[in-house]
N, C-alpha and C positions, 0 to 999 in steps of 0.2 A: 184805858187799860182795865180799870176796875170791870167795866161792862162786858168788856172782851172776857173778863173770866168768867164772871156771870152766865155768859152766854155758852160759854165751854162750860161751866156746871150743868147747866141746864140742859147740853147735847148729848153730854155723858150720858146722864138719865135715860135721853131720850135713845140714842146708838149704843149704850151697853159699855161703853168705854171710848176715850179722847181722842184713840189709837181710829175705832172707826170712825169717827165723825172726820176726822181728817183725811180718814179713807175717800167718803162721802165727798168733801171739799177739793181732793185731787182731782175726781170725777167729772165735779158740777164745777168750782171757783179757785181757779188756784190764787186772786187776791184774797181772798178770805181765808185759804190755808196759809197762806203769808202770817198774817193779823194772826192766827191760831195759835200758829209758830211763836211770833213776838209776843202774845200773852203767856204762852207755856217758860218760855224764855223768863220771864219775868219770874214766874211764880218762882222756877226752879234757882236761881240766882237770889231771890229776897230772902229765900227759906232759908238759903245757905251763908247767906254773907248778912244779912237784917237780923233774920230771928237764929242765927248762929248755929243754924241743925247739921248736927255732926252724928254721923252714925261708929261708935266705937268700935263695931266689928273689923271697921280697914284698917284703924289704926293696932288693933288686936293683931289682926291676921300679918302686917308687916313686920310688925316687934317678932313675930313668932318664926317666920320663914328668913328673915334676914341675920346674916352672921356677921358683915359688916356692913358698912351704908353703900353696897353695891347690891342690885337688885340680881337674884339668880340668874343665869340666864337659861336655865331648863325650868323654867316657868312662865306659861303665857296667858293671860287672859282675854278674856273674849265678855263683853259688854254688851245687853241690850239697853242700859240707862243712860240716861241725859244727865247724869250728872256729875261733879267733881270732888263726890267725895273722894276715892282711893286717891286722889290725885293732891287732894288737901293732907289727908293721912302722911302722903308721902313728901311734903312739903316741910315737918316738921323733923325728917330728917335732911332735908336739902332743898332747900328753894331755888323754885325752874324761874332766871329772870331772862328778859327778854329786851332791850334796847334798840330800835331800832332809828335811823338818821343818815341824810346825807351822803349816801353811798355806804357806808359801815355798820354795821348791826352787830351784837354784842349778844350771843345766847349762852346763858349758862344750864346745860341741860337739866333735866329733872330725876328724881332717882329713878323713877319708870318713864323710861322711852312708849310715847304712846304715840295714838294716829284717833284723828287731824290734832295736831298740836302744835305750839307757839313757831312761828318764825319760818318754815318749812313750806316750800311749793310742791307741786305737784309733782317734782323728781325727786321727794325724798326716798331716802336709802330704804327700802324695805326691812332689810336684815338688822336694822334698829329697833324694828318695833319691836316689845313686850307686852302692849297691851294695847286691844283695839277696841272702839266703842261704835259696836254697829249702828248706830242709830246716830251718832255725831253726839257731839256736846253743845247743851242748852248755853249761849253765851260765846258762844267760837261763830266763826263768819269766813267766808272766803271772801278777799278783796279782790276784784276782779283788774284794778288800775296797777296794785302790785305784784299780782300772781302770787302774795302769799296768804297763809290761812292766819286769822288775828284771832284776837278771843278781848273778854275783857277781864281774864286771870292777867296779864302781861304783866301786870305792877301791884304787888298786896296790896300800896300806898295805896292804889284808885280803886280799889273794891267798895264803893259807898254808895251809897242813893244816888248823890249828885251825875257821879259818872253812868250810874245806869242809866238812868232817864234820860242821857243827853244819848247813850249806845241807844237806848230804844226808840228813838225817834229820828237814829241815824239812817238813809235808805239802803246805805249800803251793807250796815248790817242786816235790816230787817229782808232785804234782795239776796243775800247770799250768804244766811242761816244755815251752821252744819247740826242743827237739828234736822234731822230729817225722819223717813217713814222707809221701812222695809223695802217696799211695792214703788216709792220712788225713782226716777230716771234721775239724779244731779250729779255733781261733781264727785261728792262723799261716796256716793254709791257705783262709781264707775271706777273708782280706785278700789273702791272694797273688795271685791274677788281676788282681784292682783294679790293685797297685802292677804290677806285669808288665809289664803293657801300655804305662803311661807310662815304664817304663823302658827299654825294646826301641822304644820309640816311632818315633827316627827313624833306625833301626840301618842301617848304609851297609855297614861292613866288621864282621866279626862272626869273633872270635878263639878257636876253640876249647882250650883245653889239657886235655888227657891227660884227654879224659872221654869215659868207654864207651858210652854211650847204653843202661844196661841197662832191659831188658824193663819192673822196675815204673816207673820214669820215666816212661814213654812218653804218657801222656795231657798232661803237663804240657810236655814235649821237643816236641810237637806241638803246641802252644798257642802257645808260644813263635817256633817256625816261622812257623806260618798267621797269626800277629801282623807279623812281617816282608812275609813276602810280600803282604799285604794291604796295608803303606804303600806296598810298589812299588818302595823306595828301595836293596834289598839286593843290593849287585851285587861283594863279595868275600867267601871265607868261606876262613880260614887256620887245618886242622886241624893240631895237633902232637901228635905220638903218634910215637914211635920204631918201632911197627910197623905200623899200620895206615893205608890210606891213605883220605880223606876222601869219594872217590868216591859211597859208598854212601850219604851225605846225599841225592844228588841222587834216586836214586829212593825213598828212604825217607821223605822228606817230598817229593817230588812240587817240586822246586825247575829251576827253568826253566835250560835252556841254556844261557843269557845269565848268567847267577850264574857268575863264576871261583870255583872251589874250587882252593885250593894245599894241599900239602903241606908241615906244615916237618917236621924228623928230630930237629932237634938238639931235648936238654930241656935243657937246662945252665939255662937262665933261662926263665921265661915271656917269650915273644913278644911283641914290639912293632911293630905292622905298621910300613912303612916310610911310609904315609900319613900317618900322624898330625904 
């Protein structure tokens, strides 16, 4: 595992970011984008549950939008990261538990209804989700013997080295990883459009934070768009980014006049429009 990072250090360098070299690996090796997968896997899990990295803006941005321990439902997010921070955030007002056994399974849902998440096949209820993470979550897997999607959140108890190391050398996680890549054909990404659309459904004001719009996104980055702009309903868009200003949305996706784009500067905290 160690070398497998190493080696993804060293591609970075070499491709510009992990994001292409796995590009490269879909191309040329999809074992090797496997191993990619399970070293990224790793990183992003040791970071979070070993060296305890917790970014306070989720737990900020919950305490701030939330009036009681029920999550809005005219709030939706939309995710290109791997990982579980808002989900931890949202943890310490209500833990998502998950039992599974013998015919009976036991889900105590989470305060944010997300996708792919604990216990949930591939007919889950669309009209559940609030938060969707295009990319899948570092540490979540589809079982293909149960048809459902696991993770190794299931239990706080087993969040520990021991239990990772036995999930990363499990083949069936490392075989059917919902980390995935944009430009990928998998499971993650055959549901995503479906749920997308109902989630961006009746988007009015649409909050960008500190995301780049790179180049391999872009078919899905424009999916997303062309779903807005088709309800007709989208008439603010508040980019935050400390250096770049939101402008280039308008001719990049083709977004009419009449849409305000603001700029915010500050990052201190994720942005909470002042509509809500």
């Amino acid at each position: 595992m160690t070398e497998n990072l190493k080696i993804i250090a060293d591609k970075t360098v070499e491709f510009g970011t992990p994001d292409t070299y796995a590009k490269f690996l879909y191309l040329k090796d999809r074992e090797k984008l496997n191993e990619l997968k399970n070293a990224l896997s790793a990183y992003f899990l040791i970071e979070q549950f070993e060296n305890s990295k917790f970014d306070n803006r989720a737990l900020i941005f919950l305490t701030t939008i939330l009036e009681r321990t029920i999550f809005p439902g005219n709030i939706k997010i939309l995710s290109w990261n791997y990982d579980f921070q808002l989900q931890l955030a949202a943890e310490i007002f209500r833990e998502e538990r998950y039992t599974s056994g013998s015919g009976v399974s036991v889900h105590t849902p989470p305060l944010i209804d997300y996708f792919p998440s604990l216990g949930h096949d591939m007919q889950m209820d669309i009209k559940e989700i609030s938060m969707m993470q295009l990319n899948g979550i570092a540490g979540s897997y589809y079982n293909g013997q149960s048809g459902m999607y696991k993770s190794f959140f299931e239990k706080s108890e087993e969040r520990n080295i021991d239990f990772l190391l036995k999930l990363l050398t499990n083949d069936t996680f490392i075989r059917g990883s919902l980390l995935t890549f944009a430009w990928e054909n998998t499971i993650i990404s055959a549901k995503r459009s479906e749920f997308l659309k109902n989630v961006i459904a009746n988007t009015d004001i649409f909050v960008i934070v500190g995301y780049s719009f790179p180049f391999f996104n872009r078919k899905i980055d424009k999916e997303i768009f062309d779903s807005m702009k088709s309800n007709n309903r989208l008439k603010t868009i508040y980019y935050q980014d400390p250096y770049k200003a939101g402008e280039f949305l308008r001719n990049q996706f083709g977004l009419s006049n009449e849409i305000v784009i603001k700029d915010i500067k500050e990052v201190e905290n994720y942005f909470v429009p002042p509509e809500l």
